[in-house]
C-alpha positions in Angstrom: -49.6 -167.6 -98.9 -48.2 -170.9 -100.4 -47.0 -173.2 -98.1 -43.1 -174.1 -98.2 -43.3 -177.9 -99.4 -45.8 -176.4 -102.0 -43.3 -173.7 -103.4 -40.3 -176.7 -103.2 -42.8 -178.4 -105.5 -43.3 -175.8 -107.9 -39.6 -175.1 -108.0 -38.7 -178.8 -108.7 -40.9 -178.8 -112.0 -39.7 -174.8 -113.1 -36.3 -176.4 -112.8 -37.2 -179.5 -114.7 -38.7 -177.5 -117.3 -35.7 -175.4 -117.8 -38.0 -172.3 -116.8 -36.3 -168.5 -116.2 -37.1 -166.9 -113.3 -39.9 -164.6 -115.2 -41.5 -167.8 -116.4 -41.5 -169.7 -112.7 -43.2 -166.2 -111.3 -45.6 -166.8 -114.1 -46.2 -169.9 -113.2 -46.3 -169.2 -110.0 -49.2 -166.8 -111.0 -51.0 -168.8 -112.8 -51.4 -171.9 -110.3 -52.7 -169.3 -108.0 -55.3 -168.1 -110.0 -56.4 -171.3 -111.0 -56.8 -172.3 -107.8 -58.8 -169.0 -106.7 -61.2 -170.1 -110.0 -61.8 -173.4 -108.3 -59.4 -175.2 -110.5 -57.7 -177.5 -107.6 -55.3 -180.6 -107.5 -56.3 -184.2 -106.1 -53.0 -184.2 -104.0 -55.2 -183.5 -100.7 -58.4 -181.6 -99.6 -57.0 -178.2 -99.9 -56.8 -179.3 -103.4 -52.8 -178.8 -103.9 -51.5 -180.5 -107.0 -49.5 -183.3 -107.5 -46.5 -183.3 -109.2 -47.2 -185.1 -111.9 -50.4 -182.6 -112.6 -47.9 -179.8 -111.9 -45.4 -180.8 -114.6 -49.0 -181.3 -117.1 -49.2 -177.8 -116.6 -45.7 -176.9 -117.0 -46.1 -178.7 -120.6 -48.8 -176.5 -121.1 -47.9 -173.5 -123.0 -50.9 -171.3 -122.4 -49.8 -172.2 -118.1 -47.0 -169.2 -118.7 -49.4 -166.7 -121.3 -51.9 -166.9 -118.1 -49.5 -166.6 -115.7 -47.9 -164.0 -117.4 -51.4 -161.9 -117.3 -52.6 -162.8 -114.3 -49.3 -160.9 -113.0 -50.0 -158.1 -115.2 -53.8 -157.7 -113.9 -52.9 -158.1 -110.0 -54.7 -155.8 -107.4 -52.4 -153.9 -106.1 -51.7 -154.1 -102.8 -52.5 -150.4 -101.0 -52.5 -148.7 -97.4 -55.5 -147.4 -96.2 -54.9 -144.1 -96.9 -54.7 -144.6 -100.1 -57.7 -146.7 -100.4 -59.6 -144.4 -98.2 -58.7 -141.8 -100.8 -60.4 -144.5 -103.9 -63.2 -145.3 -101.9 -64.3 -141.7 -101.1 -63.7 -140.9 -105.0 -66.7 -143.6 -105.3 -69.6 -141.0 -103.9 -71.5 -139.8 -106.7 -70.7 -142.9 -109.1 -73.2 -145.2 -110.5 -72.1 -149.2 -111.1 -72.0 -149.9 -114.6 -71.6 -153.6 -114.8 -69.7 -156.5 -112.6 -67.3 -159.1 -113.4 -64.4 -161.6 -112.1 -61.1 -161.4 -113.1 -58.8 -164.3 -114.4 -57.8 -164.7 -110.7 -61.0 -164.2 -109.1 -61.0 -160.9 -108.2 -64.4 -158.9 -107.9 -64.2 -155.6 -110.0 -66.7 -153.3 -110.3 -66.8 -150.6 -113.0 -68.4 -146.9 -112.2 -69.4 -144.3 -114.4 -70.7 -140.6 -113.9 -74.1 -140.2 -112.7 -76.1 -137.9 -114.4 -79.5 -139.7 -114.8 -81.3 -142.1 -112.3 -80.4 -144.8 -113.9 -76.8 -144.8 -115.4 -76.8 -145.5 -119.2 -75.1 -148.8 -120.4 -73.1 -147.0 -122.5 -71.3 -144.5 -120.1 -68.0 -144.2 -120.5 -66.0 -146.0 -117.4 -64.5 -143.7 -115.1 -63.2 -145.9 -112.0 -62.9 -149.6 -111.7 -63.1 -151.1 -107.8 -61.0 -154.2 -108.0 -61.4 -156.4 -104.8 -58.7 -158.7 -104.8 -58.3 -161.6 -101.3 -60.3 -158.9 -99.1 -63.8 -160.8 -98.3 -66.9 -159.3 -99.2 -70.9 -159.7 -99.1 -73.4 -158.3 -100.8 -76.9 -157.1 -98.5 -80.5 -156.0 -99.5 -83.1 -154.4 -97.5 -80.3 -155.9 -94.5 -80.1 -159.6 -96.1 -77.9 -161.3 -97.2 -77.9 -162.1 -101.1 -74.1 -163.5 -102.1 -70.5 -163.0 -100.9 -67.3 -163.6 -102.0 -66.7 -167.7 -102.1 -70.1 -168.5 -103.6 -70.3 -169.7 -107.3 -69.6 -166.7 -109.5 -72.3 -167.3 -111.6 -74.7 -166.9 -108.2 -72.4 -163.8 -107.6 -73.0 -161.8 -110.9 -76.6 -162.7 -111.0 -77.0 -161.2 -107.4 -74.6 -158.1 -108.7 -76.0 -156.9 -111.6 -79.0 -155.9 -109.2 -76.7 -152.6 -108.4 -76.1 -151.7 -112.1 -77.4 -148.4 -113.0 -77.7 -147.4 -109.2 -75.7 -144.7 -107.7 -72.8 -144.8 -104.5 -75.0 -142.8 -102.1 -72.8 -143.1 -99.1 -69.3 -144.4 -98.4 -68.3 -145.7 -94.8 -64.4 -146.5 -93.8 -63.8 -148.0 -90.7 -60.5 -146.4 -90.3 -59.4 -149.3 -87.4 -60.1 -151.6 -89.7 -59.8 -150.7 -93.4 -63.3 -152.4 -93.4 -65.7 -150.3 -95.8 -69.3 -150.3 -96.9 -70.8 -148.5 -100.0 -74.2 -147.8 -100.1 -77.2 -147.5 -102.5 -80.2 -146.3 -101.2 -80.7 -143.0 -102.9 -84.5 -143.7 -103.9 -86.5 -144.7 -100.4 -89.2 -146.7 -102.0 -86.8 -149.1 -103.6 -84.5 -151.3 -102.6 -81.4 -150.6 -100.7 -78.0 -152.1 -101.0 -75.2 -152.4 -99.1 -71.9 -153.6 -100.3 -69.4 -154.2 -97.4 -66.1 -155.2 -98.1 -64.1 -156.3 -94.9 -60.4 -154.8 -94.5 -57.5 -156.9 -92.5 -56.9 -157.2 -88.7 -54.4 -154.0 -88.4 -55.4 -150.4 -89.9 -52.1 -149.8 -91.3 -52.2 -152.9 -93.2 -51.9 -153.6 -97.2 -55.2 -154.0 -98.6 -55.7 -156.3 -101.7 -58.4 -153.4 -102.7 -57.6 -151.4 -105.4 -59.6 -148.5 -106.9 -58.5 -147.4 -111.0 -59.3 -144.4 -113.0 
């Protein structure tokens, strides 16, 4: 959550730039996902932007177009019911390719199943988007990437699962926490995908699941 003196900032420079209030939330939008993308200010070591680089990027144009669409392609926030619901609809579902979104989100796209190996071309049937909930990524019980390391490390380490099916779905229901499992051939490698939910069960999750 931004800090107050940050959002005083940021409302200084939308007022200076004459901004509505759709284009400040776009704004708004857009710092955030630069900063989730590792795009980060020289005002201190949490990498918070000065004002002079905030009112750069207030000149910018293209600041409000991204903003704009990073509001439009938000995770949802969702209770655990109903992401206990998307998870379990998961089962069955083979990963068809990984990718980051323009805020750093994970997603994940699925298709059906119906060969060992899923076929590149399968039509998309659900899309896991994993929004500020932290993640990893295990192999044979080791660790290979998790949410924070470069993304290039992280969809190197990913695209290991494409083509491989969701054998088994776990939901820690105190938790949210969840883990999906690929492990359906026992001479191969087995994966693990856990995906950690927040400190109360009844909590919004930044986890979404589409289709």
């Amino acid at each position: 959550m931004p800090r107050a003196g940050d959002t005083e900032q940021v409302d200084a420079v939308a007022r200076e730039a004459a901004m509505t209030r759709a284009q400040r939330r776009a704004f708004g939008a857009f710092l955030e996902a630069t900063k989730a993308a590792g795009v980060v200010g020289s005002k201190n070591a949490r990498g918070d932007f000065t004002m002079d680089e905030l009112r750069a990027q207030a000149r910018d144009g293209r600041a409000l177009a991204a903003g704009s669409a990073a509001q439009a392609n938000a995770v949802r926030a969702v209770s655990r019911a109903e992401l206990e619901r998307g998870i379990s609809a998961l089962a069955g579902c083979a990963v068809l390719r990984a990718s980051f979104g323009c805020g750093g989100e994970l997603r994940l796209q699925f298709g059906a199943c119906s060969a060992p190996r899923a076929s590149e071309d399968a039509g998309v049937a659900r899309e896991l988007r994993v929004g500020a909930a932290p993640w990893q990524l295990e192999c044979d019980g080791v660790l290979l990437v998790r949410c924070g390391d470069a993304p290039s490390d992280a969809l190197f380490a990913l695209a290991r699962l494409e083509g491989l099916e969701v054998t088994r779905v776990r939901l820690r229901r105190r938790d949210a926490a969840f883990e999906l499992r690929f492990d359906a051939d026992p001479y191969a490698e087995s994966f693990a995908l856990q995906i950690r939910g927040r400190e109360q069960a009844d909590s919004a999750l930044l986890v979404e699941v589409a289709g």
